[in-house]
MMTF fields as JSON, N, C-alpha, C and O atoms, coordinates in Angstrom:
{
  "mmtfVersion": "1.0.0",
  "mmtfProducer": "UNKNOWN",
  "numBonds": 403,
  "numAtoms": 404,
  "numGroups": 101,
  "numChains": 1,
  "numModels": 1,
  "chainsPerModel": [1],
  "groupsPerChain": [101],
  "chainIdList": ["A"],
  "bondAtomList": [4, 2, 8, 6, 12, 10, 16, 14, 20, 18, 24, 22, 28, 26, 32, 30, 36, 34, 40, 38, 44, 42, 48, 46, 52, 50, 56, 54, 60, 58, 64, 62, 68, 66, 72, 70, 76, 74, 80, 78, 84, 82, 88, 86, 92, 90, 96, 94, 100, 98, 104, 102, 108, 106, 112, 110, 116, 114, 120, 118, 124, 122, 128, 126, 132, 130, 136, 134, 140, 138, 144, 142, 148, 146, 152, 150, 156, 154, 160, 158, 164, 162, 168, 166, 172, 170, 176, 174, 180, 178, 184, 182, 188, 186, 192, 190, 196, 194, 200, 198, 204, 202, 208, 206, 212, 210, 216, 214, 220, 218, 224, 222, 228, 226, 232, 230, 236, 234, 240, 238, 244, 242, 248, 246, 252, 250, 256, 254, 260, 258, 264, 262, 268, 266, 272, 270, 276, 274, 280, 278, 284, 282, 288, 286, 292, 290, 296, 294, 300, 298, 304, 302, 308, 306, 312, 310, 316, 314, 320, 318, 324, 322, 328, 326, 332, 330, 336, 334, 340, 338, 344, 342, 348, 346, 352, 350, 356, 354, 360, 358, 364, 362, 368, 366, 372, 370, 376, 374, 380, 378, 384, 382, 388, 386, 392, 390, 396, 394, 400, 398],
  "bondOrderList": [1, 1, 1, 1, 1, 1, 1, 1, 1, 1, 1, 1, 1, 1, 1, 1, 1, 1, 1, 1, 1, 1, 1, 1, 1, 1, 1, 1, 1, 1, 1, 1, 1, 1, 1, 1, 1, 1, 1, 1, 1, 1, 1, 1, 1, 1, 1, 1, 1, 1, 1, 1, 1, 1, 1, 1, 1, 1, 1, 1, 1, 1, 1, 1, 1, 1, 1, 1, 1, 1, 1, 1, 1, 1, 1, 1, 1, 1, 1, 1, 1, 1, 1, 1, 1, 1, 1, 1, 1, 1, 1, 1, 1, 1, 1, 1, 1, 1, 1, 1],
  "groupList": [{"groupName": "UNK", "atomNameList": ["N", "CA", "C", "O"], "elementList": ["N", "C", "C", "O"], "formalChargeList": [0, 0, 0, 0], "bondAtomList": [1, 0, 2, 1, 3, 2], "bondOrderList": [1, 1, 2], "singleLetterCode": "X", "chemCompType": "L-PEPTIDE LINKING"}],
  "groupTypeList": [0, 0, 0, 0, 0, 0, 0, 0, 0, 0, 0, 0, 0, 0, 0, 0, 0, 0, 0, 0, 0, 0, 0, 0, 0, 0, 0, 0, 0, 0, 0, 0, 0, 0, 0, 0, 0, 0, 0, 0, 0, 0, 0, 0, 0, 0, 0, 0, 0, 0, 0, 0, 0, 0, 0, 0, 0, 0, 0, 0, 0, 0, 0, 0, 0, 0, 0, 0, 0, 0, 0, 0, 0, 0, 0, 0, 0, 0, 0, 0, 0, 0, 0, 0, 0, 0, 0, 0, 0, 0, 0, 0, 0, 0, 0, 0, 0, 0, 0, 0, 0],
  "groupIdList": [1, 2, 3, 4, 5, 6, 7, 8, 9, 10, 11, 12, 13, 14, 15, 16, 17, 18, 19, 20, 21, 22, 23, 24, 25, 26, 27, 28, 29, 30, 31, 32, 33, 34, 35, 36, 37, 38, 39, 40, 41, 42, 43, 44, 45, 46, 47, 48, 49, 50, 51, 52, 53, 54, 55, 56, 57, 58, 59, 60, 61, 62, 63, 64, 65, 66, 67, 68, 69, 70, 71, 72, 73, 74, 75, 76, 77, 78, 79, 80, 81, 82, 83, 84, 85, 86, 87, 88, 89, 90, 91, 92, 93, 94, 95, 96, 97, 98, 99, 100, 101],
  "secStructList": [7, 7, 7, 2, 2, 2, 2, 2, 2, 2, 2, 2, 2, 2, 2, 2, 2, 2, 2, 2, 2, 2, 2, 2, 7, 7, 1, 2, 2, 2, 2, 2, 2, 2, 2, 2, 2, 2, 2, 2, 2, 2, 2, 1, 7, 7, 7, 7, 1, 2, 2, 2, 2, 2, 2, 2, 2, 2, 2, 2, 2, 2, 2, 2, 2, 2, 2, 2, 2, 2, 2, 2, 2, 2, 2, 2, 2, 2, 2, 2, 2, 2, 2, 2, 2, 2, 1, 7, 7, 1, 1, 1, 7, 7, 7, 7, 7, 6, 6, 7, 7],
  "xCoordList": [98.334, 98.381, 97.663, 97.886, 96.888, 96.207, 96.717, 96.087, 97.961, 97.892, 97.234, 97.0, 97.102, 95.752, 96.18, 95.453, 98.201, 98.79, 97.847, 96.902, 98.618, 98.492, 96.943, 96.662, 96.142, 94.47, 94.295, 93.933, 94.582, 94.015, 94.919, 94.516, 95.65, 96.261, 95.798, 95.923, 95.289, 94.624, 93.516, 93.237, 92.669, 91.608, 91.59, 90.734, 92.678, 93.003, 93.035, 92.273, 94.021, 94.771, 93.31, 93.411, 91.673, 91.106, 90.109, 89.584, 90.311, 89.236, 89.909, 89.21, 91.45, 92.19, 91.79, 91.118, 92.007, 91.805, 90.629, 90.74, 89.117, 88.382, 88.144, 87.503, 88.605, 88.579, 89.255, 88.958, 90.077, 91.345, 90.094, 89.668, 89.702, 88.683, 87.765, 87.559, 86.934, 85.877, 86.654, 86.076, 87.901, 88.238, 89.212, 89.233, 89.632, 90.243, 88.699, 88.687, 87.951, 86.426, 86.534, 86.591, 86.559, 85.688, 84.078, 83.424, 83.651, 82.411, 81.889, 82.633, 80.431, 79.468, 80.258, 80.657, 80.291, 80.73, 81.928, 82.293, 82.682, 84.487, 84.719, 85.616, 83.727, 83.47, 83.145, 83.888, 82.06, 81.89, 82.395, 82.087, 83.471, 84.822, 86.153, 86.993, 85.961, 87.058, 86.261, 86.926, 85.239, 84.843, 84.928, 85.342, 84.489, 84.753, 86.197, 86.64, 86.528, 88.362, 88.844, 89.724, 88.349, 88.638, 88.066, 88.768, 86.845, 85.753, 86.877, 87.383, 87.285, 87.949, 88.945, 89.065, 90.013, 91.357, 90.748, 91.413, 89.85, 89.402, 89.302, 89.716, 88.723, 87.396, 89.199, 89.224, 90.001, 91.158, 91.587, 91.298, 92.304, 92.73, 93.382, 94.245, 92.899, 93.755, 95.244, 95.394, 96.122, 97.868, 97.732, 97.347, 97.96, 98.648, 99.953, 100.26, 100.966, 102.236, 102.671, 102.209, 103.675, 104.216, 104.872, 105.201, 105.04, 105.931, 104.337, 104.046, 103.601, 102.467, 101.535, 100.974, 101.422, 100.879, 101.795, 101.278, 103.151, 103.695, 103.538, 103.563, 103.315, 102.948, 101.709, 101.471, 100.637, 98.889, 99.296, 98.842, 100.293, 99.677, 100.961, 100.614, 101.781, 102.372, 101.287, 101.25, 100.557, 99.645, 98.317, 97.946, 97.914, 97.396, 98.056, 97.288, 99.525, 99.629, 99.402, 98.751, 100.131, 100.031, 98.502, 98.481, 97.413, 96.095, 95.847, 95.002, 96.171, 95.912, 96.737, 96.125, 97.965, 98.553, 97.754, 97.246, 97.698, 96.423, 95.39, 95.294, 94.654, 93.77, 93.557, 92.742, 94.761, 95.736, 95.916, 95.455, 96.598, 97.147, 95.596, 95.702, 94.662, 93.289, 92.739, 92.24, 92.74, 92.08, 93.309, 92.928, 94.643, 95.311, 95.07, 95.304, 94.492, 94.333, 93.183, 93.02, 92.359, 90.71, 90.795, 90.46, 91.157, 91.927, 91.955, 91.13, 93.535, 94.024, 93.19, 93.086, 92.677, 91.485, 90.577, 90.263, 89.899, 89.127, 89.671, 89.166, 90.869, 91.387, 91.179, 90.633, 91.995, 92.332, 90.911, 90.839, 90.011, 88.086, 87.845, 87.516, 88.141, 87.68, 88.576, 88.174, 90.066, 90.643, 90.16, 89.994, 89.951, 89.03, 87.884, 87.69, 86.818, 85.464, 85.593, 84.82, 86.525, 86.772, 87.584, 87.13, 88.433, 89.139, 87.709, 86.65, 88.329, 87.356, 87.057, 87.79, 85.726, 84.97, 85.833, 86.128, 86.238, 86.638, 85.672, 86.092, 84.257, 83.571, 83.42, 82.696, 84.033, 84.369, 85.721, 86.197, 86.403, 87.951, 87.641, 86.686, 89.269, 89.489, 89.182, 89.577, 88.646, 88.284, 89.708, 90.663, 89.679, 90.817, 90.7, 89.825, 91.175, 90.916, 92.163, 93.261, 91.966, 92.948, 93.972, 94.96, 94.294, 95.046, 96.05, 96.618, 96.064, 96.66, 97.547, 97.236, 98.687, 99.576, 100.095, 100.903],
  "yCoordList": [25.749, 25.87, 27.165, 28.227, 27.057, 27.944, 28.786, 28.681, 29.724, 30.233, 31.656, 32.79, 30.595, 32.086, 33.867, 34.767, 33.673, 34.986, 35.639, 36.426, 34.882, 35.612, 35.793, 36.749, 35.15, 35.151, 36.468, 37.323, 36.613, 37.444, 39.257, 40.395, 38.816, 40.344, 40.391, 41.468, 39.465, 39.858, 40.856, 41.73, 39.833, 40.923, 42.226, 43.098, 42.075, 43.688, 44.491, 45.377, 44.027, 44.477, 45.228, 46.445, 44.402, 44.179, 45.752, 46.758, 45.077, 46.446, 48.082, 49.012, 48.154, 49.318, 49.495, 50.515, 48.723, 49.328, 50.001, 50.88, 49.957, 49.886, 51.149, 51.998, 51.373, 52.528, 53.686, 54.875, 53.24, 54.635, 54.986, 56.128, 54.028, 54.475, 55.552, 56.537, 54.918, 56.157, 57.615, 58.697, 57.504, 58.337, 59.48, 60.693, 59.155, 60.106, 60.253, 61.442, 59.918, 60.285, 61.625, 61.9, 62.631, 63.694, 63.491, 63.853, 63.097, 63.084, 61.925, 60.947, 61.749, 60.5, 59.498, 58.336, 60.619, 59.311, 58.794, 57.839, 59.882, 59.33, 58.249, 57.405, 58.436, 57.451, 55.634, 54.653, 55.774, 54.738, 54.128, 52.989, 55.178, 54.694, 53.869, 53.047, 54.416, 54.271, 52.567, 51.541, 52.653, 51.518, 50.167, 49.139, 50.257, 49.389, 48.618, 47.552, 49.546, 49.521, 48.762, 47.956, 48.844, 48.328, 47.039, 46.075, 46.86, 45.71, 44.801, 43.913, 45.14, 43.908, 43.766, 42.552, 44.447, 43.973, 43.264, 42.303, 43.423, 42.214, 41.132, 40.118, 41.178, 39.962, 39.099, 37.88, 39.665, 38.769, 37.729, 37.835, 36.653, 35.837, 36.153, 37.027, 35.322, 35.674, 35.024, 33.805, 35.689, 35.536, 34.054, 34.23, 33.057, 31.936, 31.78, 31.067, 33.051, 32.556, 34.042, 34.819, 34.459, 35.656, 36.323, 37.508, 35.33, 36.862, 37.505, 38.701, 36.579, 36.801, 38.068, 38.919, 38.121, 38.771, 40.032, 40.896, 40.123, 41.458, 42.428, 43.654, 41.482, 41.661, 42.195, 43.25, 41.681, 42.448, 43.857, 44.847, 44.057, 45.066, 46.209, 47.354, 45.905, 46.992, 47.337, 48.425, 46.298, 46.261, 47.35, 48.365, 47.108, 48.127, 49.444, 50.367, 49.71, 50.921, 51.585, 52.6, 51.03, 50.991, 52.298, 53.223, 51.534, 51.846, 52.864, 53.613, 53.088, 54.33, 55.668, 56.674, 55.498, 56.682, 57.092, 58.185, 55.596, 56.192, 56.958, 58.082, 56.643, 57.635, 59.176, 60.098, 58.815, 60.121, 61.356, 62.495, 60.738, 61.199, 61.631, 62.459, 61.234, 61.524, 62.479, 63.349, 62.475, 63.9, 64.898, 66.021, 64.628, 65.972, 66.927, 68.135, 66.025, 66.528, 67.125, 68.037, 66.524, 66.943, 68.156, 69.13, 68.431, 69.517, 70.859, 71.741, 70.494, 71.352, 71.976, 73.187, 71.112, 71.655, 72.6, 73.476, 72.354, 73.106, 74.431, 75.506, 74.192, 75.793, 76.904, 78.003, 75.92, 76.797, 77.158, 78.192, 76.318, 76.722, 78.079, 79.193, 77.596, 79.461, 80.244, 81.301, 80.346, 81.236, 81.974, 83.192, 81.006, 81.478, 82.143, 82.749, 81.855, 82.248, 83.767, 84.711, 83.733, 84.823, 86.363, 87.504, 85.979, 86.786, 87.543, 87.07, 88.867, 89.563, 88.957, 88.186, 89.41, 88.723, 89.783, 90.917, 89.195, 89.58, 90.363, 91.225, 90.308, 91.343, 92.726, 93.718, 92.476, 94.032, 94.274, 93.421, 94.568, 95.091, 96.747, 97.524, 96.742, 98.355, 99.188, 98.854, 100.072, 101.352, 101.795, 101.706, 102.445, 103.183, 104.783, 105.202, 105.411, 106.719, 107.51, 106.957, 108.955, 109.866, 109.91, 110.421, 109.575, 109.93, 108.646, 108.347, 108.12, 106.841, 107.019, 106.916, 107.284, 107.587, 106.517, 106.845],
  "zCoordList": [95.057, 96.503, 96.908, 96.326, 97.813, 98.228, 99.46, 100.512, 99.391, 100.924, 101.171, 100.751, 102.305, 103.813, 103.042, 102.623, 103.192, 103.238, 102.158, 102.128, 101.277, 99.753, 99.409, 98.686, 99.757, 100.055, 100.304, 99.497, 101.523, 102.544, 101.524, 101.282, 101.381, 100.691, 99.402, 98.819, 98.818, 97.458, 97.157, 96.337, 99.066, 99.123, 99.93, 100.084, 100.333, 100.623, 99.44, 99.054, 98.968, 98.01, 97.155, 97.006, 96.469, 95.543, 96.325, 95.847, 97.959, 98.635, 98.234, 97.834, 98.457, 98.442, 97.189, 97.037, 96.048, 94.303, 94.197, 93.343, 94.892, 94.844, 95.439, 94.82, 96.613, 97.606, 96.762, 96.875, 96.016, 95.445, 94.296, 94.124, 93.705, 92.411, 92.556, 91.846, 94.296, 94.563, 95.126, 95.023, 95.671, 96.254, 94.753, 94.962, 93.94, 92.752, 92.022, 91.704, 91.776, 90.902, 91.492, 92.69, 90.216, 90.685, 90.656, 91.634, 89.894, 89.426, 89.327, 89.403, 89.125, 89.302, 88.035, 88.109, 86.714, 85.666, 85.391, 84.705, 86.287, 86.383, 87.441, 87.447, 88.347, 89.363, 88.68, 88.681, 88.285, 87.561, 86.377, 86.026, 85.521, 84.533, 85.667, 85.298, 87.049, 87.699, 88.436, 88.581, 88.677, 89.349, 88.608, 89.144, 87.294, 85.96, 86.161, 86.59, 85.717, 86.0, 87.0, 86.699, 88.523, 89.656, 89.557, 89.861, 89.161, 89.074, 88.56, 89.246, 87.089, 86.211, 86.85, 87.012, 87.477, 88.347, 89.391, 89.778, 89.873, 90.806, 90.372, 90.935, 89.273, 88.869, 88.043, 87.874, 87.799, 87.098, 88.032, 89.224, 87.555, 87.961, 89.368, 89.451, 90.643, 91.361, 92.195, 92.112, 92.837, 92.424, 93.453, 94.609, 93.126, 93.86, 94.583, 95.539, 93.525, 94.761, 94.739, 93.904, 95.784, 96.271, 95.236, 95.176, 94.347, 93.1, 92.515, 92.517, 92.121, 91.436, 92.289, 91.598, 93.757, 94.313, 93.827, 93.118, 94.216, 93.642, 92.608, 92.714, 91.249, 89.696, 89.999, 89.411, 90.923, 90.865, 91.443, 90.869, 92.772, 93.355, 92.391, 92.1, 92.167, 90.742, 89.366, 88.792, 89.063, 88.231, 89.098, 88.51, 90.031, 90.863, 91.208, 91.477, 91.249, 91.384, 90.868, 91.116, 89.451, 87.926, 87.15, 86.337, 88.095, 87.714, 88.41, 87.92, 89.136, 90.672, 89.837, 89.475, 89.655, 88.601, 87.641, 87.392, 86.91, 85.918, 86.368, 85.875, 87.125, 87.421, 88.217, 88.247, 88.779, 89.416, 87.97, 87.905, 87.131, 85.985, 85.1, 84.194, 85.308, 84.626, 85.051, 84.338, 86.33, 87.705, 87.134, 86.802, 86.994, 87.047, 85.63, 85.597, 84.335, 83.517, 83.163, 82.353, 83.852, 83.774, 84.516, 83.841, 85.765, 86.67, 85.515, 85.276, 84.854, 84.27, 83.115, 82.921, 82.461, 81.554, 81.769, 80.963, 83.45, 83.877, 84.103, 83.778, 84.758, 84.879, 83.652, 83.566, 82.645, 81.687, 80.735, 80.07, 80.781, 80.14, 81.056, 80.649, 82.598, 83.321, 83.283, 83.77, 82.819, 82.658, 81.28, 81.202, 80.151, 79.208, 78.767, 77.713, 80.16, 80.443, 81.157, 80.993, 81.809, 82.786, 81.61, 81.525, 81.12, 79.959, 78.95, 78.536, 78.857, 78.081, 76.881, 76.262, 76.509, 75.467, 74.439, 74.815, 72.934, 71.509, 70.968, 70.197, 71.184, 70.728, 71.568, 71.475, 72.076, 73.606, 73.122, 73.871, 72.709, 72.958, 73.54, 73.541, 74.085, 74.574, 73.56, 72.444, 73.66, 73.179, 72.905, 73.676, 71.278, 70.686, 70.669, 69.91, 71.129, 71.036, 70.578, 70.523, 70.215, 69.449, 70.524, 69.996, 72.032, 73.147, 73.45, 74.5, 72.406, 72.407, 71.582, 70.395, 71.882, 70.904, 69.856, 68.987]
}
């Protein structure tokens, strides 16, 4: 059975997955790991009855964390590479002198 409802929210549903992908990308190639991703949840079977529509868009939240959860780590990495970059270089240490008890 084909209903209009469940139709019509699939492809909502397929535009929003799609929208969240470009919108968490930091970057051109996280963009296009994230678009992949969105592509195939589209391109899957789509839900015929109202429980089934439920199962896609949990299965869609599902994916949005994921990629939430990818930005926060890529994030954190970065911090901690320029907290690294920024910290004095090992071949510089402080100067030891006789006034140093």
């Amino acid at each position: 059975m084909n209903d209009p409802f469940i139709q019509s929210e699939w492809r909502s549903l397929c535009k929003r997955v799609h929208g969240c992908a470009c919108t968490l990308a930091n970057d051109k190639s996280e963009e296009k790991i994230f678009e992949s991703q969105a592509h195939a949840f589209a391109s899957s079977e789509p839900p015929h009855r109202y429980s089934e529509l439920l199962a896609k868009v949990a299965e869609a939240a599902h994916l949005a964390v994921k990629w939430q959860s990818d930005v926060v780590h890529d994030s954190e990495d970065h911090w901690i590479d320029e907290a690294s970059d920024e910290s004095f270089p090992a071949s510089d240490p402080p100067a030891f002198t006789s006034t140093h008890a």
